[in-house]
MIMIKE-622145 format. One line per field, with one value per atom (N, C-alpha, C): residue in three letters; atom name; x, y negated, z. Coordinates in nm, 2 decimals. Atoms other than C-alpha are relative to their C-alpha. Example, Ala and Ser with C-alpha at 12.3 -4.5 7.8 and 13.67 -1.06 7.14 Angstrom:
res = (ALA	ALA	ALA	SER	SER	SER)
atom = (N	CA	C	N	CA	C)
xx = (0.09	1.23	0.09	-0.09	1.37	-0.08)
yy = (0.12	0.45	-0.12	0.11	0.11	-0.11)
zz = (0.00	0.78	0.00	0.00	0.71	0.08)
END
This chain:
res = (UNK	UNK	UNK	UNK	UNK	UNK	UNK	UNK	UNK	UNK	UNK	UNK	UNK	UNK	UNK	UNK	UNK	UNK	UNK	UNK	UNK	UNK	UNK	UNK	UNK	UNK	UNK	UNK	UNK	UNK	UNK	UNK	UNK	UNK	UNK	UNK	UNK	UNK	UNK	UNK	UNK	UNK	UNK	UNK	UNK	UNK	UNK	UNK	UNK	UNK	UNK	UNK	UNK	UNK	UNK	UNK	UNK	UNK	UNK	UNK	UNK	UNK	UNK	UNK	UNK	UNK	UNK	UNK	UNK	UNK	UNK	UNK	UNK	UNK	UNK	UNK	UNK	UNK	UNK	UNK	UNK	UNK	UNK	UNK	UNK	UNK	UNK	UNK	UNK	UNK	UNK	UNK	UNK	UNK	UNK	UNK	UNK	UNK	UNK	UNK	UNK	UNK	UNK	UNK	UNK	UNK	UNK	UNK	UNK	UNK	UNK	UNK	UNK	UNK	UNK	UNK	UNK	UNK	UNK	UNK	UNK	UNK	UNK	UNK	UNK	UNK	UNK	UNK	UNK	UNK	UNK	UNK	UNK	UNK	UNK	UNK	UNK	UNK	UNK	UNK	UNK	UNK	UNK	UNK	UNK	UNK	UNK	UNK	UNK	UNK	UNK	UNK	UNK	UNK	UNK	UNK	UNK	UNK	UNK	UNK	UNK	UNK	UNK	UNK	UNK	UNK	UNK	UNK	UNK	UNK	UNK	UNK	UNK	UNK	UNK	UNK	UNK	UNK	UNK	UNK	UNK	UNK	UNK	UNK	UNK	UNK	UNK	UNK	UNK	UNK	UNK	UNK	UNK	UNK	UNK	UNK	UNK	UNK	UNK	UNK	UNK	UNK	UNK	UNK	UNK	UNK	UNK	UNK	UNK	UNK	UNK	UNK	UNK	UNK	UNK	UNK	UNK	UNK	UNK	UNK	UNK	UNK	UNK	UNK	UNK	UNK	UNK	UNK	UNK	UNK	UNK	UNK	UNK	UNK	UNK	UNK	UNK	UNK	UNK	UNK	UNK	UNK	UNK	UNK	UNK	UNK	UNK	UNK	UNK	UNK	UNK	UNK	UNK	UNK	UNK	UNK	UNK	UNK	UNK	UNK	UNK	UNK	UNK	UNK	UNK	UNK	UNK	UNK	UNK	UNK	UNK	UNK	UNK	UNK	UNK	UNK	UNK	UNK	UNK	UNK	UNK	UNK	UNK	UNK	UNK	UNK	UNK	UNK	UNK	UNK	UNK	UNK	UNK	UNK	UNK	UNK	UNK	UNK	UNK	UNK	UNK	UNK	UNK	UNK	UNK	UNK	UNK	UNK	UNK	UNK	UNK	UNK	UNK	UNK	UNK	UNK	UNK	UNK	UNK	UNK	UNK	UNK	UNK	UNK	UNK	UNK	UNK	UNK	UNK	UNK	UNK	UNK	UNK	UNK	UNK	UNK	UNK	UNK	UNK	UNK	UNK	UNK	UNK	UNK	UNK	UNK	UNK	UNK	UNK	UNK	UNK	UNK	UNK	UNK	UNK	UNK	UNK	UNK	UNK	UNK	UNK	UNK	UNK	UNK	UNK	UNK	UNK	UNK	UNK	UNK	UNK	UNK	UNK	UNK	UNK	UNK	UNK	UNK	UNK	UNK	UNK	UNK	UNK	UNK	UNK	UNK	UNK	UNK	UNK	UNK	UNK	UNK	UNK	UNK	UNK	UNK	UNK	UNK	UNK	UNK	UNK	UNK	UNK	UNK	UNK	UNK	UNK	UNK	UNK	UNK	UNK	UNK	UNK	UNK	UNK	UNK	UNK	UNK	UNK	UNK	UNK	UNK	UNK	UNK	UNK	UNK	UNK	UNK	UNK	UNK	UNK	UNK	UNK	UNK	UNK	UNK	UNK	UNK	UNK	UNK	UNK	UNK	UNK	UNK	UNK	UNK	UNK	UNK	UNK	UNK	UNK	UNK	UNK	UNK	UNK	UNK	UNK	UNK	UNK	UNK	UNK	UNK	UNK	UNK	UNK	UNK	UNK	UNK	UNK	UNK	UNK	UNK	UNK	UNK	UNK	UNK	UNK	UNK	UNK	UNK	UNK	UNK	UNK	UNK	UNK	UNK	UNK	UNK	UNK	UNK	UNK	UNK	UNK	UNK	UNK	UNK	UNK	UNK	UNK	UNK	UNK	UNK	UNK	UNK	UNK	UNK	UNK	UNK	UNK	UNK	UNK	UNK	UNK	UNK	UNK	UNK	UNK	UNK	UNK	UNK	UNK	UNK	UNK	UNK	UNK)
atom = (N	CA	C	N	CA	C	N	CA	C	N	CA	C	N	CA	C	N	CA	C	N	CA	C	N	CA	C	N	CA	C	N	CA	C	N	CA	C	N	CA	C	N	CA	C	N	CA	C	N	CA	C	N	CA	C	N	CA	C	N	CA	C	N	CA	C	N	CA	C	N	CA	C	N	CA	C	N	CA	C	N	CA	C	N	CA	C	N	CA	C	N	CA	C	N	CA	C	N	CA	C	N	CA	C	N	CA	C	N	CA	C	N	CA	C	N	CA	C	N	CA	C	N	CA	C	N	CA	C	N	CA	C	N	CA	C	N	CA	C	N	CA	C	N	CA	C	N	CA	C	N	CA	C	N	CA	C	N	CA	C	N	CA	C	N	CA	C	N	CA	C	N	CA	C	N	CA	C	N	CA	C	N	CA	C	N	CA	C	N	CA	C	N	CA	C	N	CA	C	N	CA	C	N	CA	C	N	CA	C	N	CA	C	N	CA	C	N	CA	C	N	CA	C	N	CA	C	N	CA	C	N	CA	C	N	CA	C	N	CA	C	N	CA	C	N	CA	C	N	CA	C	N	CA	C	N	CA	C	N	CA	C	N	CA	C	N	CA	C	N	CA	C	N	CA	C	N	CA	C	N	CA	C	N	CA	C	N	CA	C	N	CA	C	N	CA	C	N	CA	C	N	CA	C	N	CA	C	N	CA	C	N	CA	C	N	CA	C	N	CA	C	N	CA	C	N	CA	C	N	CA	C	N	CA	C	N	CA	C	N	CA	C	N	CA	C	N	CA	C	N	CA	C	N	CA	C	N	CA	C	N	CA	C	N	CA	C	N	CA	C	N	CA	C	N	CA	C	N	CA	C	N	CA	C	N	CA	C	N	CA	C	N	CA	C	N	CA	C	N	CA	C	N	CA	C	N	CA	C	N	CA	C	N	CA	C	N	CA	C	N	CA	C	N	CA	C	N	CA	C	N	CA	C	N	CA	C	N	CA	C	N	CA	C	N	CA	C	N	CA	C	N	CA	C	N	CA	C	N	CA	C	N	CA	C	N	CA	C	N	CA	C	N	CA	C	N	CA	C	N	CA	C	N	CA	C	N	CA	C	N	CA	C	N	CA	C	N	CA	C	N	CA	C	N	CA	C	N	CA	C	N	CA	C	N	CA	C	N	CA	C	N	CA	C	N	CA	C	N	CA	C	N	CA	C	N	CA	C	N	CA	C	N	CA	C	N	CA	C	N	CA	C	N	CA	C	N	CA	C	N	CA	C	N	CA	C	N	CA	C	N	CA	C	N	CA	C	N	CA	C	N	CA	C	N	CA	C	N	CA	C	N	CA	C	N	CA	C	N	CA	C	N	CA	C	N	CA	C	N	CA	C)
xx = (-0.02	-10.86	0.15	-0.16	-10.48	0.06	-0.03	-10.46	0.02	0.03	-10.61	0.13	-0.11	-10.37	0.14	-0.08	-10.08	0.05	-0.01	-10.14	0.01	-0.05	-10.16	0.12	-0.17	-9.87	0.09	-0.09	-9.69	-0.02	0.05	-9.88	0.07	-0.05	-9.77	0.17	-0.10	-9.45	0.07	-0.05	-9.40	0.01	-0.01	-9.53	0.08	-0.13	-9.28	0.13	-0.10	-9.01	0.01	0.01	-9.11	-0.03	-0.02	-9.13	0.13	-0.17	-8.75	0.05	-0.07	-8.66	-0.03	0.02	-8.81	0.02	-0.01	-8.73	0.16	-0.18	-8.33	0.03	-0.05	-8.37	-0.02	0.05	-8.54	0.18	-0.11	-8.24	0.16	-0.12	-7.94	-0.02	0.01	-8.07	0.03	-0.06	-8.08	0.12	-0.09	-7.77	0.10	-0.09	-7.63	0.00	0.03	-7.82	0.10	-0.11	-7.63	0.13	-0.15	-7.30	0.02	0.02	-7.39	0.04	0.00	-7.48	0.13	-0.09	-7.21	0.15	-0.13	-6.94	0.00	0.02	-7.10	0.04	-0.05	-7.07	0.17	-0.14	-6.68	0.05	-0.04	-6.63	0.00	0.08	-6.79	-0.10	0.06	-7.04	-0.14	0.14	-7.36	0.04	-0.02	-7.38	0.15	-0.10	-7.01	0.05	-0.04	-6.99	-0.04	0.05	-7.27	0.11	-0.06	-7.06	0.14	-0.15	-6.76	0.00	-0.02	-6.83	-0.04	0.04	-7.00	0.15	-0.17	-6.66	0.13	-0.13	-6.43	-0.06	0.07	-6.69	0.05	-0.03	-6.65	0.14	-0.14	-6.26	0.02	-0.01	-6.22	-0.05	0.06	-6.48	0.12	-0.08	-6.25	0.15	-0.12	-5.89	0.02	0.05	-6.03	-0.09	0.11	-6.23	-0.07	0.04	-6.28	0.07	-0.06	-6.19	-0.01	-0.02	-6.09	-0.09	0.10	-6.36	0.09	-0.13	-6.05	0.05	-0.06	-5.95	-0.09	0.09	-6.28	-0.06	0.05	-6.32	-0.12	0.15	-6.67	0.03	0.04	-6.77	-0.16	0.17	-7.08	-0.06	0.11	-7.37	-0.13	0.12	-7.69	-0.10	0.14	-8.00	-0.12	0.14	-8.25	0.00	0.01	-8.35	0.07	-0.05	-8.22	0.15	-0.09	-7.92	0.13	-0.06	-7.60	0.00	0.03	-7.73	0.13	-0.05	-7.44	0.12	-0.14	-7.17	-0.03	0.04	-7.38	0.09	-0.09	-7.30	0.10	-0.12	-7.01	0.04	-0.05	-6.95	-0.02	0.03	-7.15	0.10	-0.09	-6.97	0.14	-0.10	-6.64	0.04	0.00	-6.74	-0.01	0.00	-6.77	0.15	-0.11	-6.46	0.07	-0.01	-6.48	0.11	-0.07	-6.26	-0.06	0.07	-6.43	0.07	-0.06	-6.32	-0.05	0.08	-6.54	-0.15	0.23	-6.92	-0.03	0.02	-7.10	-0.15	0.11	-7.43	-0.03	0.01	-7.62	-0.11	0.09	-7.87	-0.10	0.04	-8.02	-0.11	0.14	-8.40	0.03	-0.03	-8.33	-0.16	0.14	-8.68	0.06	-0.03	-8.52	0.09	-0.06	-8.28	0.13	-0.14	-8.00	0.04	-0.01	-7.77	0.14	-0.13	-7.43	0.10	-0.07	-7.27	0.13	-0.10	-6.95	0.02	-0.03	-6.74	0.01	0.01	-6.69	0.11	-0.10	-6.37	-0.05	0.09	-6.58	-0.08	0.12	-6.82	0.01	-0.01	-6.69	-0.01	0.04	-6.66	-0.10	0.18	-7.02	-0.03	0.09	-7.12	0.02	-0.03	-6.95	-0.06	0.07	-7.07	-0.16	0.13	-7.44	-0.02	0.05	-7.40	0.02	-0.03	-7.25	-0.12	0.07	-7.54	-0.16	0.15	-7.85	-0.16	0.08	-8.06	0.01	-0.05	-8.10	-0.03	-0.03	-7.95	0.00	0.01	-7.96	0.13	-0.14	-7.60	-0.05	0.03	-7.59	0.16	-0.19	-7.24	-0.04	-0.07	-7.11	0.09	-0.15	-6.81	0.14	-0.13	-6.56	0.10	-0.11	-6.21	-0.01	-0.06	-6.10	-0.13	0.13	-6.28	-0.04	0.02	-6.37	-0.23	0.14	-6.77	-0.07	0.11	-7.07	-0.12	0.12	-7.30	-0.11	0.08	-7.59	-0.12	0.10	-7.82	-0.16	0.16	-8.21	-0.12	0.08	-8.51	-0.01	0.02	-8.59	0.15	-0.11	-8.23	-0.03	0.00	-8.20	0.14	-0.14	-7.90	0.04	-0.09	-7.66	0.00	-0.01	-7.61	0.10	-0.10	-7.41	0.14	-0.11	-7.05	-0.04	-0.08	-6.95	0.08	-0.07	-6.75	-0.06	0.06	-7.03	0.02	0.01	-7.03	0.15	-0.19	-6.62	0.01	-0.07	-6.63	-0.08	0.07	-6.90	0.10	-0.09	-6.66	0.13	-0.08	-6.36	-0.01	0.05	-6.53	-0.01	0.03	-6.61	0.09	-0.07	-6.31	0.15)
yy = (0.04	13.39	-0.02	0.06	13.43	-0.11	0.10	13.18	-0.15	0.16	12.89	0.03	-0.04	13.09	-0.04	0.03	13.03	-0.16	0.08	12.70	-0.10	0.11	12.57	0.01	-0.08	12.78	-0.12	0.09	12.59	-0.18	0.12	12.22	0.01	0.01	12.33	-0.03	0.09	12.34	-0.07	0.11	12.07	-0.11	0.11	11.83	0.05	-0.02	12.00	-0.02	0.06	11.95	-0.15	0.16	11.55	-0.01	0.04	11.55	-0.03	-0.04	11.68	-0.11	0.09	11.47	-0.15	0.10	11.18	-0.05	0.04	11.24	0.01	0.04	11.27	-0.09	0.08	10.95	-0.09	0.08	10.76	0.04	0.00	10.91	-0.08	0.08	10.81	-0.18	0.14	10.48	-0.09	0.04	10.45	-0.03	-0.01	10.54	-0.12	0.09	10.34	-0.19	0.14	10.00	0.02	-0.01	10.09	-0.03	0.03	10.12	-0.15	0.14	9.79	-0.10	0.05	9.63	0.01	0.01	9.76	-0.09	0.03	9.65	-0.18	0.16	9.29	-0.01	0.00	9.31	-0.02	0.00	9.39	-0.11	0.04	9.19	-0.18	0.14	8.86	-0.06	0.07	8.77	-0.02	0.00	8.88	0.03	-0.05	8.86	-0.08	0.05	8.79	-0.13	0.14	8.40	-0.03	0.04	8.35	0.03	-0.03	8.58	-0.05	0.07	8.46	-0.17	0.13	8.09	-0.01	-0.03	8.19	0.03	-0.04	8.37	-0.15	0.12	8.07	-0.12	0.07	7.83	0.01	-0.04	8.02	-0.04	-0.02	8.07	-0.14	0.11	7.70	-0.13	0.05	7.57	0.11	-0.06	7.82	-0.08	0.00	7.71	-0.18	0.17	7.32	-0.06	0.01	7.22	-0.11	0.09	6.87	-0.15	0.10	6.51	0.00	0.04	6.41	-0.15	0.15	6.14	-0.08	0.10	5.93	0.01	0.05	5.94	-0.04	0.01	5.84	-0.18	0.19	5.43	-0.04	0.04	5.27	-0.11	0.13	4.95	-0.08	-0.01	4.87	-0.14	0.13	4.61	0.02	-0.02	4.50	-0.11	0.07	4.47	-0.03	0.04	4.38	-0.14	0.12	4.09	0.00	0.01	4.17	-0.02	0.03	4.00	0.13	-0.04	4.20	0.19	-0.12	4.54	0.07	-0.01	4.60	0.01	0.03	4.49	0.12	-0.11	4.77	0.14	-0.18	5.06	-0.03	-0.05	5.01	0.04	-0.02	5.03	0.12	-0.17	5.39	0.06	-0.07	5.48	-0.02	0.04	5.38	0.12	-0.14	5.61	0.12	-0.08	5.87	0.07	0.02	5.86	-0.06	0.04	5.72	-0.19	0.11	5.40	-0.07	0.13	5.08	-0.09	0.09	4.84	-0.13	0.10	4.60	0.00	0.01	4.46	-0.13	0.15	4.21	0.01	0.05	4.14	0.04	0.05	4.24	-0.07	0.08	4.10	0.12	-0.09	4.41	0.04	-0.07	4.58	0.13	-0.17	4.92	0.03	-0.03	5.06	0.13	-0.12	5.39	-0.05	0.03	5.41	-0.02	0.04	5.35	0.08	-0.08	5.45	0.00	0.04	5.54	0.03	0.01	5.45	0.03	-0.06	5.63	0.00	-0.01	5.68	0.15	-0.13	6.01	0.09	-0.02	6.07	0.01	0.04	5.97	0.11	-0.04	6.20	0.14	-0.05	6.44	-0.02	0.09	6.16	-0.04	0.04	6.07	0.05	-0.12	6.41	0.01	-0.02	6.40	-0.13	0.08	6.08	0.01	-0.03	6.18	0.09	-0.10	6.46	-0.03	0.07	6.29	-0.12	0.06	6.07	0.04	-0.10	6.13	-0.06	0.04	5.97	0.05	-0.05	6.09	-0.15	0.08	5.86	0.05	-0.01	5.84	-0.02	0.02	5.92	-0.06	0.03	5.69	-0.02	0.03	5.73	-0.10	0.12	5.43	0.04	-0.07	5.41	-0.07	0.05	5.27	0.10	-0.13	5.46	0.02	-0.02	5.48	0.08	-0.11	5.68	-0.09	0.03	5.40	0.00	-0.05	5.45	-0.15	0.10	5.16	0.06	-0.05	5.23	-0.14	0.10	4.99	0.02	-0.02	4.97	-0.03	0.04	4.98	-0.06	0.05	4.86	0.12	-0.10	5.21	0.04	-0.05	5.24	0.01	0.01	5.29	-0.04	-0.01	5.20	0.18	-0.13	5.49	-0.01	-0.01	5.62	-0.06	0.10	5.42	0.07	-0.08	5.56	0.02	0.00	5.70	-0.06	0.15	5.41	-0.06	0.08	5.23	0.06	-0.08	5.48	0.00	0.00	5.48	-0.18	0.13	5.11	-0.04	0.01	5.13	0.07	-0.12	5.41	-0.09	0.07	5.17	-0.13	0.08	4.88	0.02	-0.08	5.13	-0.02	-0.05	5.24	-0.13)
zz = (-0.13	-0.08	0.03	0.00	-0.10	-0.04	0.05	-0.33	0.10	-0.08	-0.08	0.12	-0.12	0.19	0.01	0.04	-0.02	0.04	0.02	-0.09	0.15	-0.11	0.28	0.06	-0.03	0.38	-0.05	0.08	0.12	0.03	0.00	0.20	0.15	-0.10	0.56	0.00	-0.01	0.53	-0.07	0.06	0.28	0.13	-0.14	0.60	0.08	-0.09	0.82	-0.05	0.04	0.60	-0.02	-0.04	0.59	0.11	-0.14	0.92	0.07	-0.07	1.03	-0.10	0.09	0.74	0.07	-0.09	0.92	0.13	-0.13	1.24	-0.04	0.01	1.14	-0.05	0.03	0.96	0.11	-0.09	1.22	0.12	-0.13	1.46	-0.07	0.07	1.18	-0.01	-0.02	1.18	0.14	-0.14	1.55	0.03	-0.06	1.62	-0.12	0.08	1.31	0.04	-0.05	1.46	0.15	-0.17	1.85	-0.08	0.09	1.61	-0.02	0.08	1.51	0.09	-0.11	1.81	0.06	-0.06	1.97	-0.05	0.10	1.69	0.06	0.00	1.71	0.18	-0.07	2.11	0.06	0.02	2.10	-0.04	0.11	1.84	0.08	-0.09	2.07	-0.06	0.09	1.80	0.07	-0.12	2.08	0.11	-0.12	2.42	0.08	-0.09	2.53	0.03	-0.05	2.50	0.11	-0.09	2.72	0.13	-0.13	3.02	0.01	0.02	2.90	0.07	-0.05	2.98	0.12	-0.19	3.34	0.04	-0.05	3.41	0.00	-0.01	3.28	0.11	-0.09	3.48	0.15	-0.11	3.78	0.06	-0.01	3.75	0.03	0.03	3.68	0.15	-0.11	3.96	0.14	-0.15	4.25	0.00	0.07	4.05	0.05	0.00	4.08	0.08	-0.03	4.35	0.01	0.01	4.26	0.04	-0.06	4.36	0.10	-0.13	4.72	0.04	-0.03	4.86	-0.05	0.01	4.91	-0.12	0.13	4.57	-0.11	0.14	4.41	0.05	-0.05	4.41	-0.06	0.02	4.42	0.03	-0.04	4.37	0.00	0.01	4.49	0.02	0.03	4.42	0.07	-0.09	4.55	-0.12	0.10	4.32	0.02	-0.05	4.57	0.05	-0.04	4.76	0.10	-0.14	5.08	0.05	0.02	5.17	0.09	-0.03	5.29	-0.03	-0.03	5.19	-0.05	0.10	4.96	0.12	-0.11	5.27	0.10	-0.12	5.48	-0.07	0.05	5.21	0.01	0.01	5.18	0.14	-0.10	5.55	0.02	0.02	5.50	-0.09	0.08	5.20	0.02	-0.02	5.33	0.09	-0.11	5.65	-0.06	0.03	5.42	-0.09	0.10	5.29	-0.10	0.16	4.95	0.02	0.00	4.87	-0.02	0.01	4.86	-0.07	0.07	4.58	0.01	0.00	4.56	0.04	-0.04	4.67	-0.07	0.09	4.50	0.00	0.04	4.37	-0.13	0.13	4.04	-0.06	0.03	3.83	-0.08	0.08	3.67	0.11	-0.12	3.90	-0.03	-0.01	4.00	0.05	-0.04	4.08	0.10	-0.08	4.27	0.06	-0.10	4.54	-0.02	0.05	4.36	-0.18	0.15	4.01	0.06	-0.02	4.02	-0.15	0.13	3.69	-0.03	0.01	3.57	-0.15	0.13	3.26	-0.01	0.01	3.09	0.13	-0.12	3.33	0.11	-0.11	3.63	0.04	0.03	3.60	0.16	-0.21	3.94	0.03	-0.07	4.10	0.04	-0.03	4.07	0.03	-0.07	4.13	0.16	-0.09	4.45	0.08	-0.04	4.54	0.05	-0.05	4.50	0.07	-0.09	4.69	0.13	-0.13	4.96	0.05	-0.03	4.98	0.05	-0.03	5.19	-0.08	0.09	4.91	-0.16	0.14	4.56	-0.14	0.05	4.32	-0.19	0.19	3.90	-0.03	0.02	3.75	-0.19	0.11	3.44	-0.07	0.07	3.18	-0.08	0.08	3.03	-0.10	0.07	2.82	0.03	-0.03	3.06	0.03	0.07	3.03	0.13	-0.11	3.39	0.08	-0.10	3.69	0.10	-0.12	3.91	-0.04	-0.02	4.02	0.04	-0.10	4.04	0.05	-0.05	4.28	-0.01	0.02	4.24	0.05	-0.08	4.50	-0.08	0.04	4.43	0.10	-0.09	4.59	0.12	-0.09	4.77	0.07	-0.10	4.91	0.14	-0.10	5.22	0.07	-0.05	5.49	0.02	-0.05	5.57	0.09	-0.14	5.90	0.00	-0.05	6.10	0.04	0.03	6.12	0.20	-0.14	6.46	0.10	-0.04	6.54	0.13	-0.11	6.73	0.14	-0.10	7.00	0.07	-0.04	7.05	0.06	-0.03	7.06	0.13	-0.11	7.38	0.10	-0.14	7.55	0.00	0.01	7.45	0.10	-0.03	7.62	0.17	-0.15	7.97	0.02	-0.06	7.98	0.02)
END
């Protein structure tokens, strides 16, 4: 009977010695992967580009806050049937600030409410333009060098509100 007594004694704590042994590797490893992680973290290899380019984004968007209506020239077309629509925007987009270069006519079907074509340079400018418009428009890049903007009316355009103007030129008239 001592014998079997021995023997588990001994079977016992063989498994307890592979256990501590296992749980101190399991923990050296942990802590060697955190090491790791951490190193790579520091280092910029995980993790820091992503916050890095939010941060420079940020900085960059407060530092710059874009083009000036008035400094972003459109030239705008009309791809529908309807005659003058093209002489209207601009009277809108003119009232909005934006510079007016030209109007004209194209020959291309817009099925949406417009596009407003830009070159790589351009490309605020458009942003600013669509936002400035109470219609949502398709920004399409080209490859012309300079920053001037076409807007190109579509079938679903709509007119722009009518400038404030009208209303001065009635009190103008009273008075």
């Amino acid at each position: 009977m001592g014998y079997v007594r021995t023997a588990g004694m001994s079977t016992a704590a063989r498994r307890s010695r592979r256990r501590a042994a296992l749980v101190i590797t399991a923990v050296l490893v942990a802590l060697l992967v955190a090491l790791l992680v951490a190193m790579a973290y520091v280092r910029g290899w995980v993790g820091s580009e992503d916050e890095g380019s939010d941060d420079a984004t940020t900085a960059t968007a407060t530092q710059a806050p874009g083009p000036d209506p008035a400094d972003v020239v459109v030239n705008i077309f009309n791809a529908t049937d309807r005659a003058g629509l093209a002489g209207r925007a601009s009277e809108g987009v003119g009232a909005l600030d934006f510079t007016v270069d030209g109007v004209g006519n194209s020959s291309e079907a817009i099925e949406g409410a417009g596009r407003i074509v830009h070159g790589p340079t351009g490309l605020e400018g458009a942003e600013l333009l669509a936002e400035s418009l109470p219609q949502d428009v398709e920004l399409v890049q080209d490859e012309r060098e300079d920053e001037t903007l076409d807007l190109v009316l579509g079938n679903a355009w709509e007119d722009l509100p009518t400038p404030e103007g009208d209303g001065e030129g009635d009190a103008e008239g009273d008075g």
